[in-house]
ZALONU-121082 format. One record per residue (C-alpha): residue number from 1; residue in one letter; chain; y, x, z. Coordinates in Angstrom, 1 decimal. Each point is the difference from the previous one (the first is absolute). Last residue first. Layout:
REM ZALONU-121082
{resi->NUM resn->A chain->A c2->Y c1->X c3->Z} $
...
This chain:
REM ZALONU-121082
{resi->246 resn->X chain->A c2->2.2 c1->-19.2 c3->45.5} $
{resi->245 resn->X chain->A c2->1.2 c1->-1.1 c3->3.3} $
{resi->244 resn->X chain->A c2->-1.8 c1->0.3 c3->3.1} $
{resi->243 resn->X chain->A c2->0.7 c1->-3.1 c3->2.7} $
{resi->242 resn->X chain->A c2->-2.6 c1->-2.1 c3->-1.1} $
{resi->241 resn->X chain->A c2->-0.3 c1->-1.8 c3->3.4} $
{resi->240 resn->X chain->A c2->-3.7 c1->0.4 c3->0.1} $
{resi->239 resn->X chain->A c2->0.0 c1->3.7 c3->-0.9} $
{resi->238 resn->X chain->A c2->-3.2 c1->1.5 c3->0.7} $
{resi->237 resn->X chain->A c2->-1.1 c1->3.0 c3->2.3} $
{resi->236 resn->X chain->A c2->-2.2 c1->3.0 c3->-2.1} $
{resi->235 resn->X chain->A c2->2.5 c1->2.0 c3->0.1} $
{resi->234 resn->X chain->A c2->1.9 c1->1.0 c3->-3.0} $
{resi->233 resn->X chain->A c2->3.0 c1->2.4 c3->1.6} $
{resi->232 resn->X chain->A c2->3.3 c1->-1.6 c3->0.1} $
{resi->231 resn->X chain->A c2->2.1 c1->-0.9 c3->-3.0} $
{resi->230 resn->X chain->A c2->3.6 c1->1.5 c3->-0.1} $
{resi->229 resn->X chain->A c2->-1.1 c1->2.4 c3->-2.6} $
{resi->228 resn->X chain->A c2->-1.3 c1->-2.3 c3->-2.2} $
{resi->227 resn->X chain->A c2->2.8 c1->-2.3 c3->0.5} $
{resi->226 resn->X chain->A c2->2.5 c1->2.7 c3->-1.1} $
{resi->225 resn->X chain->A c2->-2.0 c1->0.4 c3->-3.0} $
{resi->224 resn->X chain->A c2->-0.3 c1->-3.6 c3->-1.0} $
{resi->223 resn->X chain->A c2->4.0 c1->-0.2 c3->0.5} $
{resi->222 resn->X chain->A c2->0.6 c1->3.4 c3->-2.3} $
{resi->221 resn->X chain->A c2->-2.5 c1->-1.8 c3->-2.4} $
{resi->220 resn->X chain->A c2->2.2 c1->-2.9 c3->-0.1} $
{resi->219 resn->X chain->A c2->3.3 c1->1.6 c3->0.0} $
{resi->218 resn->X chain->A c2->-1.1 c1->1.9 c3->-3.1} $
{resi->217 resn->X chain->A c2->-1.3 c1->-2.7 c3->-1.8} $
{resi->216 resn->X chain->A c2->3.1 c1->-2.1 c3->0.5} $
{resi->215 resn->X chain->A c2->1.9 c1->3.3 c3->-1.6} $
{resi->214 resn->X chain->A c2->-2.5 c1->0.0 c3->-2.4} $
{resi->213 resn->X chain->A c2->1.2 c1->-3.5 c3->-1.0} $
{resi->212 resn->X chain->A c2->3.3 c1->0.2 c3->0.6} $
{resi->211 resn->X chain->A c2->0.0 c1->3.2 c3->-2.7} $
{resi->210 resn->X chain->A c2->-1.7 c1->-2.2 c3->-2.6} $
{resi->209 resn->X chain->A c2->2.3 c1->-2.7 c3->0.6} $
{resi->208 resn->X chain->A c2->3.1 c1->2.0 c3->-1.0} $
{resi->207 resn->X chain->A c2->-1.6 c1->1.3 c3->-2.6} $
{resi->206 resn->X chain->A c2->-0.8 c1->-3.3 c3->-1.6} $
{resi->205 resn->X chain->A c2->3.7 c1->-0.9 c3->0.5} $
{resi->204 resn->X chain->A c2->1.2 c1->3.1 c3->-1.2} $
{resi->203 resn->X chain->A c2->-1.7 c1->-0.5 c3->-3.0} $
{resi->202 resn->X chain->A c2->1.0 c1->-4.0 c3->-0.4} $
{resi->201 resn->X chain->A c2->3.8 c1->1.3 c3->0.1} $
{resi->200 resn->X chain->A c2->-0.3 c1->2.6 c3->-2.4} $
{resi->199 resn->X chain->A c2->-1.6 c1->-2.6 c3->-2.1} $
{resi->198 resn->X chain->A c2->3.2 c1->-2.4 c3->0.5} $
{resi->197 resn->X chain->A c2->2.2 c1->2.8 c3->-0.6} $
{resi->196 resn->X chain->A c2->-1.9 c1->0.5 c3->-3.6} $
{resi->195 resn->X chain->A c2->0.5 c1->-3.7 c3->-0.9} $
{resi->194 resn->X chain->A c2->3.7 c1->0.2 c3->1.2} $
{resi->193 resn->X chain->A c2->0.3 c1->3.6 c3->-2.2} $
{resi->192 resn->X chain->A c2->-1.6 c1->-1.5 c3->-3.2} $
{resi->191 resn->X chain->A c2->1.5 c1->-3.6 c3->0.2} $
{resi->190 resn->X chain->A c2->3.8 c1->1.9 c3->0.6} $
{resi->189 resn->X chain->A c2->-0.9 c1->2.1 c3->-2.8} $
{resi->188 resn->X chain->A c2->-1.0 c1->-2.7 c3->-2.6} $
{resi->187 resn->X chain->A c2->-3.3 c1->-0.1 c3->-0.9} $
{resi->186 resn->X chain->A c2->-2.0 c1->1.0 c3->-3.1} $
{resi->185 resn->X chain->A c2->0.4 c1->3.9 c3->1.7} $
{resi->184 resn->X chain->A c2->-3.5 c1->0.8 c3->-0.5} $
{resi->183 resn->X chain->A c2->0.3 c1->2.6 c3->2.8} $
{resi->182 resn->X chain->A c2->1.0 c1->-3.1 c3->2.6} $
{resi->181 resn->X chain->A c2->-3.0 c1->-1.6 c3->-1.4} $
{resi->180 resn->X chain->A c2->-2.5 c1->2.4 c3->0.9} $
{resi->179 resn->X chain->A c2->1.6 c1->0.5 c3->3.3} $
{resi->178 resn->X chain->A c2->-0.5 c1->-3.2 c3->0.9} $
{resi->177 resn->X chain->A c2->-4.0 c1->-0.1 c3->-0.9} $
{resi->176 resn->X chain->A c2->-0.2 c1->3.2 c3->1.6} $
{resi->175 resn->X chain->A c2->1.5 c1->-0.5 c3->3.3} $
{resi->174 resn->X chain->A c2->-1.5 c1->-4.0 c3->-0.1} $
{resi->173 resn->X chain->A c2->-3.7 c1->1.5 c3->0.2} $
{resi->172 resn->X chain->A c2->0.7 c1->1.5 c3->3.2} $
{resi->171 resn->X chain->A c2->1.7 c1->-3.1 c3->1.2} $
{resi->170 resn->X chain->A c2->-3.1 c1->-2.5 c3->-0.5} $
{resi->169 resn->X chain->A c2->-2.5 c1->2.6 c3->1.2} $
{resi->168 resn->X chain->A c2->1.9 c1->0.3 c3->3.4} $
{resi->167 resn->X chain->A c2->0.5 c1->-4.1 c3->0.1} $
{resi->166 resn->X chain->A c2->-4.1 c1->-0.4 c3->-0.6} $
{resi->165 resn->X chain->A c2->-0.2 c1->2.2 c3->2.7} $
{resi->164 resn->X chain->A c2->-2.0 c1->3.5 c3->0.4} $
{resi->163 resn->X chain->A c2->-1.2 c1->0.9 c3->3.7} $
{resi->162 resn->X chain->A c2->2.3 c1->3.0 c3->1.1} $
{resi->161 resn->X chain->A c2->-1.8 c1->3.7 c3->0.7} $
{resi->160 resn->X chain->A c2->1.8 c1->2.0 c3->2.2} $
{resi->159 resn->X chain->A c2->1.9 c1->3.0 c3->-1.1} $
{resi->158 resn->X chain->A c2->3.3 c1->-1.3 c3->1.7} $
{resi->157 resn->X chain->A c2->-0.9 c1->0.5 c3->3.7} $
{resi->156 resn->X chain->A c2->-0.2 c1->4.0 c3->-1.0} $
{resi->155 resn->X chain->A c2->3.9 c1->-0.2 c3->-0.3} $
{resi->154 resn->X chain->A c2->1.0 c1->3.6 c3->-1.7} $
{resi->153 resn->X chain->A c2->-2.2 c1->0.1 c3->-2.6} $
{resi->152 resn->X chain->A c2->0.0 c1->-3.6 c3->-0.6} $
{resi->151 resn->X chain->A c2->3.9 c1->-0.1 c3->-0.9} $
{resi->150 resn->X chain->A c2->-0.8 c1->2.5 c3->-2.7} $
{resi->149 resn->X chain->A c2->-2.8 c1->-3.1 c3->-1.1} $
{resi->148 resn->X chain->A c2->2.9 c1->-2.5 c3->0.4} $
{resi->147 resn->X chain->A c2->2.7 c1->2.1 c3->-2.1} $
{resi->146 resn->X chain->A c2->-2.7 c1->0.0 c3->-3.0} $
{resi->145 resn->X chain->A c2->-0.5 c1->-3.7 c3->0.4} $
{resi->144 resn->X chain->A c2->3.9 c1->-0.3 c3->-0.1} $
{resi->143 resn->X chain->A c2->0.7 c1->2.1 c3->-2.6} $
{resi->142 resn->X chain->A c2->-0.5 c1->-2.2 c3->-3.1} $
{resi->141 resn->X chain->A c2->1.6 c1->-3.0 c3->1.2} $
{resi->140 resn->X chain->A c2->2.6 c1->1.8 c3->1.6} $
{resi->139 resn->X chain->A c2->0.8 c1->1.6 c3->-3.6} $
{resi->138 resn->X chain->A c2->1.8 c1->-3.1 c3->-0.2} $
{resi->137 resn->X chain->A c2->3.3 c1->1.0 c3->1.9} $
{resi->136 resn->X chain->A c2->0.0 c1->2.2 c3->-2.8} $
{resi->135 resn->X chain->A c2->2.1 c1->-2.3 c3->-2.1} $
{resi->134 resn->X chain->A c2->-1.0 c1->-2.7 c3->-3.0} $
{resi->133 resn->X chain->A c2->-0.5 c1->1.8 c3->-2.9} $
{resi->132 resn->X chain->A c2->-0.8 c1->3.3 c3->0.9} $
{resi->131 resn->X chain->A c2->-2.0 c1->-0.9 c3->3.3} $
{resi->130 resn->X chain->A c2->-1.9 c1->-2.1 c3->-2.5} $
{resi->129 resn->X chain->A c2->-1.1 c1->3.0 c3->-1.1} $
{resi->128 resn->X chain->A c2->-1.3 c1->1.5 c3->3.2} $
{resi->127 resn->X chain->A c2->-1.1 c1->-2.9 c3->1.3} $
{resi->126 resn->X chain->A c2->-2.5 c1->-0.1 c3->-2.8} $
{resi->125 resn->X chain->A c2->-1.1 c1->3.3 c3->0.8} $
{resi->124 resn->X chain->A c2->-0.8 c1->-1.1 c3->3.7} $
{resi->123 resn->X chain->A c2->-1.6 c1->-2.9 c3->-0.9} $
{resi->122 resn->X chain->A c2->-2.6 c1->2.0 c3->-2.1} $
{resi->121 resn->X chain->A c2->-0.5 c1->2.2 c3->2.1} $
{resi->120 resn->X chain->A c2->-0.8 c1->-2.5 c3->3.0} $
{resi->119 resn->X chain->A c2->-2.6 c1->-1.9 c3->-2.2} $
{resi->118 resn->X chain->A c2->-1.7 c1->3.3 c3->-0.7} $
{resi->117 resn->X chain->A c2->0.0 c1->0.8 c3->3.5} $
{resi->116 resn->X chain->A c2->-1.6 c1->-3.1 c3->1.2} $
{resi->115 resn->X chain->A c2->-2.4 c1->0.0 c3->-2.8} $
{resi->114 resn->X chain->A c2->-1.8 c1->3.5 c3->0.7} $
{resi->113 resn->X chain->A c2->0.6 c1->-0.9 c3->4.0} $
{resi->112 resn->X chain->A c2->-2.7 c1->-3.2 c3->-0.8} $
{resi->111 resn->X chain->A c2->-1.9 c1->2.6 c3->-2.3} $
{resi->110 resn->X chain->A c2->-0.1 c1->2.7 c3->2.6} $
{resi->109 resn->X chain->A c2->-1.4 c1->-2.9 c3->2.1} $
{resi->108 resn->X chain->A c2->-2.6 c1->-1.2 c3->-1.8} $
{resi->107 resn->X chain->A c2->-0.3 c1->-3.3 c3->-1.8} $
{resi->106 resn->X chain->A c2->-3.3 c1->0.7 c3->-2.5} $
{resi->105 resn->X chain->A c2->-1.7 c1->-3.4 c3->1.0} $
{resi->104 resn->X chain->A c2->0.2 c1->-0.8 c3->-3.7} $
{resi->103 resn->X chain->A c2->1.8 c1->-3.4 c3->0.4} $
{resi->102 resn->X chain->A c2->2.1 c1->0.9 c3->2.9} $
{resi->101 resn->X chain->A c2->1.0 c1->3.6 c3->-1.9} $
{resi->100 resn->X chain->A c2->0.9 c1->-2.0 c3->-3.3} $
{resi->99 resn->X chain->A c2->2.2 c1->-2.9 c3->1.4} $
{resi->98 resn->X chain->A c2->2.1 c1->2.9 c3->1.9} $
{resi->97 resn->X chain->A c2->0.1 c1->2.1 c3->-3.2} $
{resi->96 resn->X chain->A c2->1.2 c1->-3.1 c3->-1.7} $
{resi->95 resn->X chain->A c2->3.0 c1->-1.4 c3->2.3} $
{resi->94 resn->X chain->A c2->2.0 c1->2.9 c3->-0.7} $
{resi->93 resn->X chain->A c2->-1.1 c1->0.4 c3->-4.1} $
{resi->92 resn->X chain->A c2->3.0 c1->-2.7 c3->-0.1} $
{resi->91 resn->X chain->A c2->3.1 c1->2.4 c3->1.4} $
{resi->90 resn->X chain->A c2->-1.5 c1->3.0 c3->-1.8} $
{resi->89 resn->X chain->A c2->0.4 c1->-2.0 c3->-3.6} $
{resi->88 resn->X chain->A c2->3.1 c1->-1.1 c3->1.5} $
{resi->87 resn->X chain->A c2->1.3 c1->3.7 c3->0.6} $
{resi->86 resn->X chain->A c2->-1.0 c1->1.0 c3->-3.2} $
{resi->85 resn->X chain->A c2->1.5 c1->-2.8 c3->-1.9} $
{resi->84 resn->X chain->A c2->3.4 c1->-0.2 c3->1.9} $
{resi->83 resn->X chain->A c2->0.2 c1->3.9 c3->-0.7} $
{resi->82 resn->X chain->A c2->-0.7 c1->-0.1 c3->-3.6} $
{resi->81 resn->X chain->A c2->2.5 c1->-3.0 c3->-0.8} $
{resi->80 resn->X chain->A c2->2.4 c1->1.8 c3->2.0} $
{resi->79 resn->X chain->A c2->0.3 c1->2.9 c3->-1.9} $
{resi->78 resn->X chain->A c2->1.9 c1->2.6 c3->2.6} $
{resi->77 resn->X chain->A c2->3.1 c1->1.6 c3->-1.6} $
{resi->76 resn->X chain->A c2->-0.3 c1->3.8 c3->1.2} $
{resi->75 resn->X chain->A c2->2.5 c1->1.1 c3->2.3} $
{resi->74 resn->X chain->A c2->-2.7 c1->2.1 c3->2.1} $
{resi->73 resn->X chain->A c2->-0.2 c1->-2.9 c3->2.6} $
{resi->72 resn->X chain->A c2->-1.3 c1->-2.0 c3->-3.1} $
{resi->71 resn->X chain->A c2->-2.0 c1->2.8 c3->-1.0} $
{resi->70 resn->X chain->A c2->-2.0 c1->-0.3 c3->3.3} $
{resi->69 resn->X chain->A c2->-0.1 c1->-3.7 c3->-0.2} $
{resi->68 resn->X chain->A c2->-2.2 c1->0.2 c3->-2.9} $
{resi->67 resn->X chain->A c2->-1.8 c1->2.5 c3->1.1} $
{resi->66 resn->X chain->A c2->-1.1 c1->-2.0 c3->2.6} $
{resi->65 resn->X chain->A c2->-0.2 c1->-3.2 c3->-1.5} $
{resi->64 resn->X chain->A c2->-3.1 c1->1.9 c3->-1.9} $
{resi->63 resn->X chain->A c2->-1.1 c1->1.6 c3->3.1} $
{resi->62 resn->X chain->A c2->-0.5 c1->-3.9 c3->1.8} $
{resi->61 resn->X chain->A c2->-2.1 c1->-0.4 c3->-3.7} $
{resi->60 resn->X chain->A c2->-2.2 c1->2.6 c3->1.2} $
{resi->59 resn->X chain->A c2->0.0 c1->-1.2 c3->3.9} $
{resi->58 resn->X chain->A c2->-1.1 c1->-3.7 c3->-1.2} $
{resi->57 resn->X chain->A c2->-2.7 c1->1.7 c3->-2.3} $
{resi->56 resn->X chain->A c2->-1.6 c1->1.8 c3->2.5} $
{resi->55 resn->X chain->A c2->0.2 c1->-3.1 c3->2.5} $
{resi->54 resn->X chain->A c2->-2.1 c1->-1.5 c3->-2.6} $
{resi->53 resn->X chain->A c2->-2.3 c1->3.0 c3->0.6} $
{resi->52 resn->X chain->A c2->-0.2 c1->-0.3 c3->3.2} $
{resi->51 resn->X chain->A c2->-1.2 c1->-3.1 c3->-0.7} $
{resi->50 resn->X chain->A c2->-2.6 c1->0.5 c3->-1.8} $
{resi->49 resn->X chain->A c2->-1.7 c1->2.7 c3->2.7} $
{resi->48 resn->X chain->A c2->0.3 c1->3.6 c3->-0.1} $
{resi->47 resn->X chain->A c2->-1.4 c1->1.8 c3->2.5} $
{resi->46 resn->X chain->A c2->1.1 c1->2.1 c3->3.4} $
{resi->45 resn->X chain->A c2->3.6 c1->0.0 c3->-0.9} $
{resi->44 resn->X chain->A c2->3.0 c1->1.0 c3->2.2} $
{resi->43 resn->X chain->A c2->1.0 c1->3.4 c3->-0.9} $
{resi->42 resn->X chain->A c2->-0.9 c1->0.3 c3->-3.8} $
{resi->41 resn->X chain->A c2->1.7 c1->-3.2 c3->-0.6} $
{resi->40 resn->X chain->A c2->3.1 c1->1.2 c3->2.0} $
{resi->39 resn->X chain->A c2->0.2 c1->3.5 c3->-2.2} $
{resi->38 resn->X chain->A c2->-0.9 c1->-2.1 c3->-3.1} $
{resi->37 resn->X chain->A c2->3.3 c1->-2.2 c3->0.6} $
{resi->36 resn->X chain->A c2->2.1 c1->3.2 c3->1.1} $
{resi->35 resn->X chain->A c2->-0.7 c1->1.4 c3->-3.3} $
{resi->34 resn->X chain->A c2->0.3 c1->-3.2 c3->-2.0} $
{resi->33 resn->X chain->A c2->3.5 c1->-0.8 c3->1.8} $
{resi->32 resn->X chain->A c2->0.9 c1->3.9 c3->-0.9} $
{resi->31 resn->X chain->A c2->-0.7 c1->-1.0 c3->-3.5} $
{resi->30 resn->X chain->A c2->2.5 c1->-2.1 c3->-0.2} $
{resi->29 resn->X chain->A c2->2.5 c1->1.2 c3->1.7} $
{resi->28 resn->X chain->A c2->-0.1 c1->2.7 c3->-2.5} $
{resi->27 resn->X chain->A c2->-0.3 c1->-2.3 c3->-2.9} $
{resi->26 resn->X chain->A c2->2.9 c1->-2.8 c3->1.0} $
{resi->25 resn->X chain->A c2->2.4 c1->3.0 c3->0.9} $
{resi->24 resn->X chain->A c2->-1.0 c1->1.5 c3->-3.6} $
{resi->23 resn->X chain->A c2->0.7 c1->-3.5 c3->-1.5} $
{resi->22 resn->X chain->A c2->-1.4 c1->-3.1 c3->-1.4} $
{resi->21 resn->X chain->A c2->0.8 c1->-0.8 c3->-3.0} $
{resi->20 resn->X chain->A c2->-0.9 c1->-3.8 c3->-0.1} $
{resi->19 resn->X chain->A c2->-3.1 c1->0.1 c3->-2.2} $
{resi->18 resn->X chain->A c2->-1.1 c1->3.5 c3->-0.2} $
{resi->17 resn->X chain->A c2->0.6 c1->1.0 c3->3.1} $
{resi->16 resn->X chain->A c2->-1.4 c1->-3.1 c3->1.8} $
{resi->15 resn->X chain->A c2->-2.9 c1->0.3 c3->-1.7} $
{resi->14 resn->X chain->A c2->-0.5 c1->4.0 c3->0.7} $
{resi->13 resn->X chain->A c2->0.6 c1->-1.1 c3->3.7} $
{resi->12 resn->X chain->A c2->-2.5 c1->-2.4 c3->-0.5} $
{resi->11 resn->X chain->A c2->-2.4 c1->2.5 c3->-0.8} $
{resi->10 resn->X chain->A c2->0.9 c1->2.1 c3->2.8} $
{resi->9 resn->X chain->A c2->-0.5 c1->-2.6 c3->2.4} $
{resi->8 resn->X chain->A c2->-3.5 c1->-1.1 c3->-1.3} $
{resi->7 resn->X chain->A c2->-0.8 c1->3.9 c3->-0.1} $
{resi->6 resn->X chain->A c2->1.1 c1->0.3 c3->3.5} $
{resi->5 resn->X chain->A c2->-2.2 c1->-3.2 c3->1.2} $
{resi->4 resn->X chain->A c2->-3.2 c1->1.1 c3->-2.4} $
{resi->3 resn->X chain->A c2->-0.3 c1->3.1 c3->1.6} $
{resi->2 resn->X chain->A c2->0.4 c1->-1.1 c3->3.0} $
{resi->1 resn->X chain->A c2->-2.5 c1->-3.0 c3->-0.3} $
């Protein structure tokens, strides 16, 4: 799948190239996305299942708006069509390497992290250029995940696990979807930015719920620990008046 993953990359790099002109910013950005992408592959796979390989083509076509974006920052005019079309395609391959790991039995968990990077990526390059348009107040979007794991490093608390929500699911999907349609710029400016705000909103939202969740994790193991320490010695006496609490 490595092999086949930088390849994939480098052969739509050569499309890009020859159909929208894409640039030497574009290229060595790139490629370095197909480097690092093998690197992570070669780090965190045991087998390749079918939907790892889904995920595969997600990330490739994620390096495709890329170095897109890249030449865009480099003054570059960025094709639109190509970049709404990439980053959709990506969008909608989301909900098939899911489908595809349930119905094989091949969900694993470098492939769960496998999506949940490539779906990060992706949002964080089309903050980037919608950044351009609209302000870089939107680059939030992008950053905030990455801000939260940095946070993690520093507040152990935070690396708990959080149950997934129908409401979580709902907003990550909306990131992309929004952004999508802020870069196709079909939309007034004022539409693009409230629509985009409202998204930022939703994030911090979800985020905001995630960290009261582990927070009310936290407090509850701390409480079960201080009652395990507070509890006497098991004798073999019982406790008609149920005073212990569990």
């Amino acid at each position: 799948m490595i092999a086949t993953t930088v390849l994939g990359e480098l052969a739509l790099l050569g499309v890009l190239a020859a159909t929208t002109g894409l640039g030497v910013a574009g290229w060595v950005v790139g490629i370095v996305h197909a480097l690092v992408l093998a690197v992570l592959i070669a780090r965190g796979r045991r087998e390749d299942g079918p939907a790892d390989r889904v995920t595969a083509v997600r990330a490739v076509l994620g390096g495709g708006v890329t170095a897109l974006v890249a030449d865009g920052v480099a003054g570059h005019p960025v094709p639109v069509v190509a970049l709404v079309v990439l980053a959709s395609v990506a969008l909608a391959l989301d909900a098939v390497d899911g489908r595809v790991a349930r119905r094989t039995r091949t969900a694993s968990v470098f492939g769960a992290r496998f999506d949940m990077e490539a779906d990060a990526w992706l949002i964080a390059m089309l903050s980037v250029h919608v950044a351009g348009l609209l302000g870089w107040w939107v680059l939030a979007i992008g950053s905030m995940r990455y801000v939260f794991v940095l946070v993690t490093a520093l507040v152990p608390w935070l690396r708990g696990t959080v149950p997934p929500t129908r409401g979580a699911k709902v907003v990550a999907a909306a990131q992309g979807i929004v952004l999508v349609v802020a870069s196709a710029r079909l939309l007034p400016a004022t539409v693009d930015a409230a629509i985009v705000g409202i998204a930022l909103v939703a994030l911090v939202w979800s985020f905001g719920r995630d960290v009261r969740y582990l927070n009310r994790a936290r407090s509850a193991a701390a409480r079960r620990r201080r009652s395990g320490a507070s509890r006497p010695v098991a004798s073999a006496c019982p406790d008609p008046a149920g005073t212990r609490r569990r």
